[in-house]
DSSP file (Angstrom, degrees, kcal/mol; ACC not computed):
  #  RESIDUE AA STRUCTURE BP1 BP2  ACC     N-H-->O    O-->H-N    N-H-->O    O-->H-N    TCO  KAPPA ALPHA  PHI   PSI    X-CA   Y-CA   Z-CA
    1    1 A X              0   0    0      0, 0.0     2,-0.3     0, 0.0    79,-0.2   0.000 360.0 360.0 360.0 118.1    0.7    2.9  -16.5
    2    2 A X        -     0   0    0     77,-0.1    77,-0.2   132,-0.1   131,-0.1  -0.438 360.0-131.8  -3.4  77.0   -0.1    2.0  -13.0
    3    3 A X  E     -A   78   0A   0     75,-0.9    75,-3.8    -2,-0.3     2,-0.2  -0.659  37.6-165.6 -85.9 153.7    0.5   -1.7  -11.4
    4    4 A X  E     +A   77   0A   0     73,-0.2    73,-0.1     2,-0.0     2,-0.1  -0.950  22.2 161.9-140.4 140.9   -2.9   -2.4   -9.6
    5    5 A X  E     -A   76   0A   0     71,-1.3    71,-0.8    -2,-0.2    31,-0.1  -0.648  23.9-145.5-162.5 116.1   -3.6   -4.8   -7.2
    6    6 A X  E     -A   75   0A   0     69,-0.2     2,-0.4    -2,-0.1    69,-0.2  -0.246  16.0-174.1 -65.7 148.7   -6.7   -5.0   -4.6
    7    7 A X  E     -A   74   0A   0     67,-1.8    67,-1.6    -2,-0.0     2,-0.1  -0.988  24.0-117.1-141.6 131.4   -6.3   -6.6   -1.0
    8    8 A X  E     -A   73   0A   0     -2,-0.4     2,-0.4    65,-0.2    65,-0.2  -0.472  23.1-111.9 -53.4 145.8   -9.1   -7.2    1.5
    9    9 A X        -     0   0    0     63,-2.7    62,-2.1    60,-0.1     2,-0.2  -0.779  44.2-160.1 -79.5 111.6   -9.5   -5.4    5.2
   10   10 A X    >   -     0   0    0     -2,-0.4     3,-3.3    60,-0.2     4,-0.4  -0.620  21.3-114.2-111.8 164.2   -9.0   -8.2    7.1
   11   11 A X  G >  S+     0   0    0      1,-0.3     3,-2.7    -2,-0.2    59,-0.1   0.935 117.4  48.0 -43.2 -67.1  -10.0   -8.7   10.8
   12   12 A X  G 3  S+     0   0    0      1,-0.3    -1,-0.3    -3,-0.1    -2,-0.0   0.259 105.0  68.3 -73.5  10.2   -6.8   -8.9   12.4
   13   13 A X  G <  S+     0   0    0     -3,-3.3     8,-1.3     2,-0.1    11,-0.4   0.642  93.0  70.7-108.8   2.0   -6.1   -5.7   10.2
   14   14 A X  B <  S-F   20   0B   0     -3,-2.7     6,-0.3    -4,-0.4     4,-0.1  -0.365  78.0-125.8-102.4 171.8   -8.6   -3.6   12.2
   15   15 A X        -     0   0    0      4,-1.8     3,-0.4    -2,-0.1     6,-0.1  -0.376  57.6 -79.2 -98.6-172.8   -8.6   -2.0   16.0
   16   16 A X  S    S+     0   0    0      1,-0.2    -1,-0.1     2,-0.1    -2,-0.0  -0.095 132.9  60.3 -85.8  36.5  -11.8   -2.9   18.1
   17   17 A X  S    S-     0   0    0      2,-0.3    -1,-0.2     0, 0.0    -2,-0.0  -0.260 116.8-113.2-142.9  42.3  -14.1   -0.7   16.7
   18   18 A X  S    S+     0   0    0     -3,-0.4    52,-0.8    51,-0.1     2,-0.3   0.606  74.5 130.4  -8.7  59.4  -13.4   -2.5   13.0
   19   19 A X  B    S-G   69   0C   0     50,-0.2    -4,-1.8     1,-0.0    -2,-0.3  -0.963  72.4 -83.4-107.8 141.9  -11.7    0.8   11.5
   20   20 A X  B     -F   14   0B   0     48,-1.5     2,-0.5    -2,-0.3    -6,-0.2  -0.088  30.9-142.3   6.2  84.4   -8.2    0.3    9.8
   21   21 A X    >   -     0   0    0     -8,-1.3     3,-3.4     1,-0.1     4,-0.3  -0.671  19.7-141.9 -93.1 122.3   -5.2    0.3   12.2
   22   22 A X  T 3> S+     0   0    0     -2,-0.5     4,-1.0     1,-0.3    -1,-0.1   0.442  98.2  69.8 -81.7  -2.0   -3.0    2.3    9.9
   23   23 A X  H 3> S+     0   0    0      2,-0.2     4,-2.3   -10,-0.1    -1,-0.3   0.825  96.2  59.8 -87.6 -20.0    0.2    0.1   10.9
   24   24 A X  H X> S+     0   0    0     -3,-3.4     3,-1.2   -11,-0.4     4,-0.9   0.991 100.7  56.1 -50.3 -62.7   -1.9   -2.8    8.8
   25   25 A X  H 3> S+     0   0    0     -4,-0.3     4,-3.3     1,-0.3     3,-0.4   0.765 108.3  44.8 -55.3 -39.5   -1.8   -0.2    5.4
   26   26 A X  H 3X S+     0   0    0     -4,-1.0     4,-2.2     1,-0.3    -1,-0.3   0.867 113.3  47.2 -91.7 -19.2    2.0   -0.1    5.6
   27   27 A X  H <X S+     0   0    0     -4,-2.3     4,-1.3    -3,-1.2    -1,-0.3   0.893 117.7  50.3 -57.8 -35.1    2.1   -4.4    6.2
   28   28 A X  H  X S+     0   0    0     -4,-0.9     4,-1.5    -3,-0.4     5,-0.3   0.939 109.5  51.9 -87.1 -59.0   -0.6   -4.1    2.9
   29   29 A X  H >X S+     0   0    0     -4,-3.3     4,-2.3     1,-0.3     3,-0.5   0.857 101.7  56.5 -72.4 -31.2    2.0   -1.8    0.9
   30   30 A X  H 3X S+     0   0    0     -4,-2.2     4,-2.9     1,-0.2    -1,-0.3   0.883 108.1  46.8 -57.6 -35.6    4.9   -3.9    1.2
   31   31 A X  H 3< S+     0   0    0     -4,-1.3    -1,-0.2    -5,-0.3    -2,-0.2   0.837 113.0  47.6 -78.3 -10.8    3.3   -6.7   -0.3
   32   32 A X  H <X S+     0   0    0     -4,-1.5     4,-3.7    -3,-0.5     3,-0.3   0.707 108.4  51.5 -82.1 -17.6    1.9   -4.8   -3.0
   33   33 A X  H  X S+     0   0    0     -4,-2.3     4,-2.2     1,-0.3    -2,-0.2   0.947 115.0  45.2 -76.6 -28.2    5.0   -3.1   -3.8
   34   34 A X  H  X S+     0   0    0     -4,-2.9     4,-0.6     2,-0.2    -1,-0.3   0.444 108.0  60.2 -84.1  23.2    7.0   -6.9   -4.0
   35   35 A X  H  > S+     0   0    0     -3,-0.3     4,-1.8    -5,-0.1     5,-0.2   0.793 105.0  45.2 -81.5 -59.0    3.9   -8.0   -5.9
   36   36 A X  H  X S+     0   0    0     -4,-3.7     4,-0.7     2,-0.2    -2,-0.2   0.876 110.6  53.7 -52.3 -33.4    5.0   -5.1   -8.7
   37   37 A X  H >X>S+     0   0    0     -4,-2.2     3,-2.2    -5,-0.2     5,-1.4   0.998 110.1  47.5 -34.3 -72.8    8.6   -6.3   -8.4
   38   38 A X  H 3<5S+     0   0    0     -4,-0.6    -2,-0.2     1,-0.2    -1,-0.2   0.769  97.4  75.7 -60.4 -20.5    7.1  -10.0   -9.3
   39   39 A X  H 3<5S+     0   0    0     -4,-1.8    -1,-0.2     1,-0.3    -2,-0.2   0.812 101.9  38.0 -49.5 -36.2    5.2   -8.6  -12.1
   40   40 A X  H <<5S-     0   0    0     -3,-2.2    -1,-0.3    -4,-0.7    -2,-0.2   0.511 123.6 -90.8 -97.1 -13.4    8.0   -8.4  -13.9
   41   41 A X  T  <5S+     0   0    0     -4,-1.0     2,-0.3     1,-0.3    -3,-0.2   0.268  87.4 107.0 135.8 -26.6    9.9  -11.0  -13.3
   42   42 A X      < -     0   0    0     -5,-1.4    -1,-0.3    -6,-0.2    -2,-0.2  -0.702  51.4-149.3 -99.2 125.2   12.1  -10.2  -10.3
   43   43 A X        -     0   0    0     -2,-0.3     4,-0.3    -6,-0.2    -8,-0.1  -0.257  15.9-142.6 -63.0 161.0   11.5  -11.6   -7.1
   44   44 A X  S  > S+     0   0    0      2,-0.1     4,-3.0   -10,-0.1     5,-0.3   0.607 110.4  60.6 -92.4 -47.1   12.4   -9.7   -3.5
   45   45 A X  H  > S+     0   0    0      1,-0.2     4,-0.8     3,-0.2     5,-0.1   0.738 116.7  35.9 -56.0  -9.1   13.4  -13.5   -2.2
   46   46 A X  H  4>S+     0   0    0      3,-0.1     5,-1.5     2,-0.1    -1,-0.2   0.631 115.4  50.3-119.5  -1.4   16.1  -13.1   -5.3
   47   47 A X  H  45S+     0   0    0     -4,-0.3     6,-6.1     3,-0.1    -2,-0.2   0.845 128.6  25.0 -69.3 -27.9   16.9   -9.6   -5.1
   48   48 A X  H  <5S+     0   0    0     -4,-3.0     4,-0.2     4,-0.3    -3,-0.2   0.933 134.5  31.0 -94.8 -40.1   17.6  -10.0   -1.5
   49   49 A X  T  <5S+     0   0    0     -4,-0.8    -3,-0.1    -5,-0.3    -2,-0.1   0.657 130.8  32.3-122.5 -27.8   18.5  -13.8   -1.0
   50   50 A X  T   5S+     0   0    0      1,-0.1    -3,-0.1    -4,-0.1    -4,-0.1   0.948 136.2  20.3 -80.3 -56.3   20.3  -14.4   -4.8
   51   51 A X  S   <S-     0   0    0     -5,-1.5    -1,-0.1     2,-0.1    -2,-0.1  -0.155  97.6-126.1-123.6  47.6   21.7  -11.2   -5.5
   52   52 A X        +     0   0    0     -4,-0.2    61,-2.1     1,-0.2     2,-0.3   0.461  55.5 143.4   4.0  54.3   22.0   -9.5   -2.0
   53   53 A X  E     -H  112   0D   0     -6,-6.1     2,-0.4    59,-0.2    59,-0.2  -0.803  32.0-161.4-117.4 141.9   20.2   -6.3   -2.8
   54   54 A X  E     -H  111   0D   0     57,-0.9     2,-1.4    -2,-0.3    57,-0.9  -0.953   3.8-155.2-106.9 128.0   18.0   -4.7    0.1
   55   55 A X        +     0   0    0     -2,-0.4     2,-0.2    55,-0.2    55,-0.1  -0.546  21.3 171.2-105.0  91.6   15.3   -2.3   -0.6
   56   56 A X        -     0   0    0     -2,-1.4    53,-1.9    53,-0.4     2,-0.3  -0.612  38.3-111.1 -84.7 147.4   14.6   -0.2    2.2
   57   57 A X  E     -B  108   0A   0     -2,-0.2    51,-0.2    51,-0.2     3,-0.1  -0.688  20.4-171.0 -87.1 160.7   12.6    2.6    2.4
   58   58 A X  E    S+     0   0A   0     49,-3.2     2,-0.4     1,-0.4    -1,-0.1   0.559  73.8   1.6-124.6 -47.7   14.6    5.8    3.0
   59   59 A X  E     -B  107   0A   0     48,-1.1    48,-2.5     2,-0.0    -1,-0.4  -0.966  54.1-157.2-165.8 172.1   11.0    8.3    3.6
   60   60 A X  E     -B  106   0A   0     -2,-0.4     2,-0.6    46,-0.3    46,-0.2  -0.975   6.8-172.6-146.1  88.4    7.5    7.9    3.7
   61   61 A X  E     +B  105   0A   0     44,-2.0    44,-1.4    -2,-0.3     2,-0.4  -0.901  19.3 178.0-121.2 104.8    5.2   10.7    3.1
   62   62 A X  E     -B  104   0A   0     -2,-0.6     2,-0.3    42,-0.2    42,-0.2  -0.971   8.8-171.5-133.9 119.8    1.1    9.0    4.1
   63   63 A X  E     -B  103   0A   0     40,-1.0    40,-1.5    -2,-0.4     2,-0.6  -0.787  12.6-153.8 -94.3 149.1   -1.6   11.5    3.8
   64   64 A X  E     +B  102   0A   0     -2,-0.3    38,-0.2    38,-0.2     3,-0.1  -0.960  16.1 178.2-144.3 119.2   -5.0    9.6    5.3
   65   65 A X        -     0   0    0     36,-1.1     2,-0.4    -2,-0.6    -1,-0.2   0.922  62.4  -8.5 -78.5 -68.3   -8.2   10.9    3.9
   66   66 A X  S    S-     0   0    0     35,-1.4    -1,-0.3    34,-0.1     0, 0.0  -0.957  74.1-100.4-152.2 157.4  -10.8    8.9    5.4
   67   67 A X        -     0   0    0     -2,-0.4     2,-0.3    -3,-0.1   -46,-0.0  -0.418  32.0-154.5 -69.5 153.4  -10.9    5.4    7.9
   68   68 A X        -     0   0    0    -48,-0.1   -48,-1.5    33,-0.0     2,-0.3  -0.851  18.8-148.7-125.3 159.4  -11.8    2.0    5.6
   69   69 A X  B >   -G   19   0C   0     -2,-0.3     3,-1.6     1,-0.3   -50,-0.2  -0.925  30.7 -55.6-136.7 144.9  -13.4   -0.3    8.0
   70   70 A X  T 3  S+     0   0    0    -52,-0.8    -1,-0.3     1,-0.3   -60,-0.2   0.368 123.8  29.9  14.2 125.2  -13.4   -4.4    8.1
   71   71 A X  T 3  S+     0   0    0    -62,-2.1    -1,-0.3     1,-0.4   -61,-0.1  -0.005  86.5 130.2 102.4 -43.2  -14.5   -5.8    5.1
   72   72 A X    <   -     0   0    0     -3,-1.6   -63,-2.7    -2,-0.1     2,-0.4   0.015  53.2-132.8 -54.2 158.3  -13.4   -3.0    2.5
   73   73 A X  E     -A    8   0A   0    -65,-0.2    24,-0.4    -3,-0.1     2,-0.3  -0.848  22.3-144.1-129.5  93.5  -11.6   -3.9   -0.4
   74   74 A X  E     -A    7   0A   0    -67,-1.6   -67,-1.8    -2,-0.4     2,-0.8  -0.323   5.6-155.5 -80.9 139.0   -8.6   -1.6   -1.0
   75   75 A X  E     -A    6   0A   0     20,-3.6    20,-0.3    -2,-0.3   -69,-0.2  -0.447  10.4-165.9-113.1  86.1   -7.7   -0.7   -4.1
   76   76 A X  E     +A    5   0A   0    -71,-0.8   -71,-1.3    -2,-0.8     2,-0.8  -0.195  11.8 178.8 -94.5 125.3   -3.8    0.3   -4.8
   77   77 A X  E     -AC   4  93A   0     16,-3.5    16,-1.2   -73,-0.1     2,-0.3  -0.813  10.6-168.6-110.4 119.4   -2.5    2.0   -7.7
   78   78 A X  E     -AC   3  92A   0    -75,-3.8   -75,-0.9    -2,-0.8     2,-0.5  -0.614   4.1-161.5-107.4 158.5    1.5    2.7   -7.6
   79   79 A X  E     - C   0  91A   0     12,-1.3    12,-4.9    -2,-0.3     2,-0.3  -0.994  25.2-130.1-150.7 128.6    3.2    4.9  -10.1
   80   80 A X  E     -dC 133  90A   0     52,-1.0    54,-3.0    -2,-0.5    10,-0.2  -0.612  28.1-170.8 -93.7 131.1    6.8    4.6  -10.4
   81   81 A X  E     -     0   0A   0      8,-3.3    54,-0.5     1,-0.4     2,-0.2   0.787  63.6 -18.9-105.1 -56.1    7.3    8.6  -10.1
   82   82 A X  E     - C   0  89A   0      7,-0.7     7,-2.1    53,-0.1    -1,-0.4  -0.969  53.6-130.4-161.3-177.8   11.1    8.3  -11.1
   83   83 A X  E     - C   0  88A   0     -2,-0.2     5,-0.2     5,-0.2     2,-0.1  -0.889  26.0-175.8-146.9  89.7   14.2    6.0  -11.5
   84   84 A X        -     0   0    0      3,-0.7    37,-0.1    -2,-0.3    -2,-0.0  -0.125  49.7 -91.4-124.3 172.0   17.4    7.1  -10.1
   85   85 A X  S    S-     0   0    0      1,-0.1    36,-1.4    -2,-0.1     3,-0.0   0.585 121.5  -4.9 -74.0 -14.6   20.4    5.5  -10.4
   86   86 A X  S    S+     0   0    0     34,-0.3    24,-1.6    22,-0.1    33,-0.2   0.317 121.2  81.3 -74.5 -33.7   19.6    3.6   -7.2
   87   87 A X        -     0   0    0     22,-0.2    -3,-0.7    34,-0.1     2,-0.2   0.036  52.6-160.2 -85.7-166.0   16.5    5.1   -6.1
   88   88 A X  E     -C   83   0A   0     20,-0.3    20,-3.3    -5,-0.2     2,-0.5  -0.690   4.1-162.0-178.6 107.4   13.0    4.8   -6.8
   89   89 A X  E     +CE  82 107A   0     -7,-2.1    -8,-3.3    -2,-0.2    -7,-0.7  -0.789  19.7 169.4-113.8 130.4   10.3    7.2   -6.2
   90   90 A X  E     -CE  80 106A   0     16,-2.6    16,-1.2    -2,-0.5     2,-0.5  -0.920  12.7-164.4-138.4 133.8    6.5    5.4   -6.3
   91   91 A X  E     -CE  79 105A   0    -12,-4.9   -12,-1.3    -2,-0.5     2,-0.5  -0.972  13.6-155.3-124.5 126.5    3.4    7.3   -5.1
   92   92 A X  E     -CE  78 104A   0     12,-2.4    12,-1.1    -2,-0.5     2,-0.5  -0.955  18.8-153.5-158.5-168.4    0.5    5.6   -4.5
   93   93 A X  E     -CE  77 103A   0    -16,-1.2   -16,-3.5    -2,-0.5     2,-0.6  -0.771  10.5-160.4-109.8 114.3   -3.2    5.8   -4.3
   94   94 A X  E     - E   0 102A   0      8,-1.9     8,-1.9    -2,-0.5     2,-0.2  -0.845  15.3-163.7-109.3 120.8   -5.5    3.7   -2.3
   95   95 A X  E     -     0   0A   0     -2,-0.6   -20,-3.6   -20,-0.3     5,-0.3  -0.756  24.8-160.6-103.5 162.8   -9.1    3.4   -3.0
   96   96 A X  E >  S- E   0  99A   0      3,-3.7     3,-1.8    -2,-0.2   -22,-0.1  -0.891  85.8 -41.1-124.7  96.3  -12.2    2.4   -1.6
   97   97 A X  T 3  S-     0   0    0    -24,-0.4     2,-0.1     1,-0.3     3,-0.1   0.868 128.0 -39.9 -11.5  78.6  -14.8    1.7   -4.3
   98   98 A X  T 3  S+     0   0    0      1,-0.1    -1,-0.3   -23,-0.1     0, 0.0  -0.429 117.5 104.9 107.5 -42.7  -13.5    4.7   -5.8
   99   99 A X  E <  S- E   0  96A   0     -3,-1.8    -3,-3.7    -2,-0.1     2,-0.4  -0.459  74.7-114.8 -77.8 155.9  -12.8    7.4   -2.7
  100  100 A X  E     -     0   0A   0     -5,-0.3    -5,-0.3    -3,-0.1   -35,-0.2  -0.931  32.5-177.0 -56.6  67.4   -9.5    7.7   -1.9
  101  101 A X  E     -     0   0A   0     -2,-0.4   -35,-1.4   -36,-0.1   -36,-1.1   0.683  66.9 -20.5 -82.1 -18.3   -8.8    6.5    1.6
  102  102 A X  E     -BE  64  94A   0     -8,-1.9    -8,-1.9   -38,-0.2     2,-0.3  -0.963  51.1-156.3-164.8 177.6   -4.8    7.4    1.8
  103  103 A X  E     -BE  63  93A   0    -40,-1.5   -40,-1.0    -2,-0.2     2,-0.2  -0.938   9.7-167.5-144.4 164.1   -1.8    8.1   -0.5
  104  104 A X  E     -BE  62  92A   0    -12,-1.1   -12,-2.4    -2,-0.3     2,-0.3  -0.891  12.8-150.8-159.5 138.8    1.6    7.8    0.3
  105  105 A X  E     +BE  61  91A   0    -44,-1.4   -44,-2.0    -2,-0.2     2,-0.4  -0.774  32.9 178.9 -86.1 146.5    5.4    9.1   -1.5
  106  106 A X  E     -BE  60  90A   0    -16,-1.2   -16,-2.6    -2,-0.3     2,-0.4  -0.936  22.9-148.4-156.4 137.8    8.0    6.7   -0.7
  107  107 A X  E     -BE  59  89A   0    -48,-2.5   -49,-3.2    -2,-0.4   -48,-1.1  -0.964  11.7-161.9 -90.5 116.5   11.3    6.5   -1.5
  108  108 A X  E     -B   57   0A   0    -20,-3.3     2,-0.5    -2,-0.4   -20,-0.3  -0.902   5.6-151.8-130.8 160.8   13.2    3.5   -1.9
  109  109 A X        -     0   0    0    -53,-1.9   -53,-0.4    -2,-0.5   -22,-0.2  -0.774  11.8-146.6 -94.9  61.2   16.7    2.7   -1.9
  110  110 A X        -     0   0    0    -24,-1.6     9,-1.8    -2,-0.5     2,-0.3   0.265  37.0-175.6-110.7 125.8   18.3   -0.1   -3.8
  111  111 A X  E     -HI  54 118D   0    -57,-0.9   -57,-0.9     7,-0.3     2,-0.5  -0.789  35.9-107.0-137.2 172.7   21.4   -1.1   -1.2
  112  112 A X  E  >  -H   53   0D   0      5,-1.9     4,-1.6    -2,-0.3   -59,-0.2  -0.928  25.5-155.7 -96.5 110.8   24.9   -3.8   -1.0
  113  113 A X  T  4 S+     0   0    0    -61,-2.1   -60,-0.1    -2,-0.5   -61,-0.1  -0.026  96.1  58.8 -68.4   9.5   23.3   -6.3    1.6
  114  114 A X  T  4 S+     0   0    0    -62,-0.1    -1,-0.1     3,-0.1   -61,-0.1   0.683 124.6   9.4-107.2 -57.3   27.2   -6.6    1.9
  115  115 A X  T  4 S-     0   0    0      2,-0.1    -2,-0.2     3,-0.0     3,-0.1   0.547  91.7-122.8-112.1 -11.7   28.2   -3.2    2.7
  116  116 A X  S  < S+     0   0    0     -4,-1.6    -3,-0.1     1,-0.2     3,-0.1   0.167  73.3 128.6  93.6 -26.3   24.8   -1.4    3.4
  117  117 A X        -     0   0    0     -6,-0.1    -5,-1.9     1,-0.1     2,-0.4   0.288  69.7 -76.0 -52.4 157.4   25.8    1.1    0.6
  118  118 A X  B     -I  111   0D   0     -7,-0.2    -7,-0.3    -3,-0.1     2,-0.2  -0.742  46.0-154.1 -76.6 142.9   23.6    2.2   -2.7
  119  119 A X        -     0   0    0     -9,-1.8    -9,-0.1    -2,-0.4     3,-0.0  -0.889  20.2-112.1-100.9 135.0   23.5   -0.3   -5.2
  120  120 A X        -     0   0    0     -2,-0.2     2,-0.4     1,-0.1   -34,-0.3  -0.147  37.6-110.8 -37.1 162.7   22.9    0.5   -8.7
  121  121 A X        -     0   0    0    -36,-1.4     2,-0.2   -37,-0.1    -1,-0.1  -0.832  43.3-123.5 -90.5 139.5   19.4   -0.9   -9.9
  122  122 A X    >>  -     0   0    0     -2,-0.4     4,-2.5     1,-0.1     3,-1.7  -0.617  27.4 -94.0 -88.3 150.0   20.3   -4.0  -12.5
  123  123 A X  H 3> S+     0   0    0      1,-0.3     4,-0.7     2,-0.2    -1,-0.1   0.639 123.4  42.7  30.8 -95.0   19.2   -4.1  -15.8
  124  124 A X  H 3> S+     0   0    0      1,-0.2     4,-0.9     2,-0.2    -1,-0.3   0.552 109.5  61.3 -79.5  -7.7   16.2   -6.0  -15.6
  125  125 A X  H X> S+     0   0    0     -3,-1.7     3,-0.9     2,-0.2     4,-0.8   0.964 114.7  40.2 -48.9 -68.7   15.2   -4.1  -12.3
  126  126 A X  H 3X S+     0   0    0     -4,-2.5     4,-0.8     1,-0.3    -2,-0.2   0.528 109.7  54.3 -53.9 -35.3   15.2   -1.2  -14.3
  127  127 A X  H 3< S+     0   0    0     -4,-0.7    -1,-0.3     2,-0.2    -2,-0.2   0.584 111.3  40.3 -48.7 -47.1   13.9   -2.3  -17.0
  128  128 A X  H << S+     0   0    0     -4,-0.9     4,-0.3    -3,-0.9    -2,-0.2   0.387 107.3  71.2 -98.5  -2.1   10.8   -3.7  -15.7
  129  129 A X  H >< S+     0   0    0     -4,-0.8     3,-3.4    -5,-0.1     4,-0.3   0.957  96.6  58.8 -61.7 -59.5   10.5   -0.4  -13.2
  130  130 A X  T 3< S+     0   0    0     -4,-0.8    -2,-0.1     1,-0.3    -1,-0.1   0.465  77.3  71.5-112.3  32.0    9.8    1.3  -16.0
  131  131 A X  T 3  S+     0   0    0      1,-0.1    -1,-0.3     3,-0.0    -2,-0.1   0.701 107.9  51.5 -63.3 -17.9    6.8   -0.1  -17.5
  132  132 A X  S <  S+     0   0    0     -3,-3.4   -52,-1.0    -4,-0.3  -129,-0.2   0.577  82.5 127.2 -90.0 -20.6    5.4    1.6  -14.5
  133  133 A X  B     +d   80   0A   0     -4,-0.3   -52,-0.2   -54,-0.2   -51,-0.1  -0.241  17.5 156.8 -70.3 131.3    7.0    5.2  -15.0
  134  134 A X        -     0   0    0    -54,-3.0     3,-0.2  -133,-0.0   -53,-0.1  -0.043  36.0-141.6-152.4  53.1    4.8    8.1  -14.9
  135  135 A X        -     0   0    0    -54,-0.5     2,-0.6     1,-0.1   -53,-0.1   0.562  36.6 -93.4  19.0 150.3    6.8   11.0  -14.1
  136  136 A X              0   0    0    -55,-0.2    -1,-0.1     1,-0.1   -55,-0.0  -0.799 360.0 360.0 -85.6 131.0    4.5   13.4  -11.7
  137  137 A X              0   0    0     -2,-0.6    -1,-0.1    -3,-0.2    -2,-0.1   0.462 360.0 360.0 -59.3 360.0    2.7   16.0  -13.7
């Protein structure tokens, strides 16, 4: 199963010709990906601030279909792809009442905010990761 969560195209998120200035999508996907976090229970202000784990992304693969313009209401679905012993591979799929307006693969990295290093994913990280898992067909 998917986590889904719609965000509005906000003014300030568009160039002056109110199409989708694409460095807005990746400000849009980080908050949806710590929204899935918080879905489960885990915070990024306590993975990062509590238990000093960083999550960076490590690559970033954004196919871009078609422009969404001011006013659209994007609609993002992530799918936890796999679940690595640090990593974490999530694709997802942004709509626009229905089309597809981009996708993106991302990898992210679970790190020692101490030492920079990979961190295992804890437990309950893992645990609530993989209500989301849906292996790629």
């Amino acid at each position: 199963m998917a986590f889904h969560q719609s965000k509005p195209l906000r003014f300030g998120d568009c160039d002056l010709t109110g199409i989708a200035y694409h460095p807005a999508y990746l400000s849009m996907l980080v908050d949806v990906n710590e929204a899935m976090f918080a879905s489960f229970g885990v915070t990024w202000k306590e993975l990062m601030f509590e238990r000093k784990i960083g999550l960076p992304s490590v690559t970033m693969n954004i196919e871009f279909k078609r422009p969404s313009t001011y006013g659209d209401v994007l609609d993002f679905a992530v799918h936890v792809r796999a679940i690595g012993r640090a990593s974490l591979d999530l694709e997802t799929i942004v709509t626009v009442r229905g089309e597809v307006i981009w996708t993106i693969k991302q990898r992210i990295v679970a790190t020692s905010l101490d030492n920079h290093k990979s961190h295992p994913w804890p437990d309950d990280v893992r645990e609530g990761l993989t209500r989301y898992l849906e292996p790629a067909a």
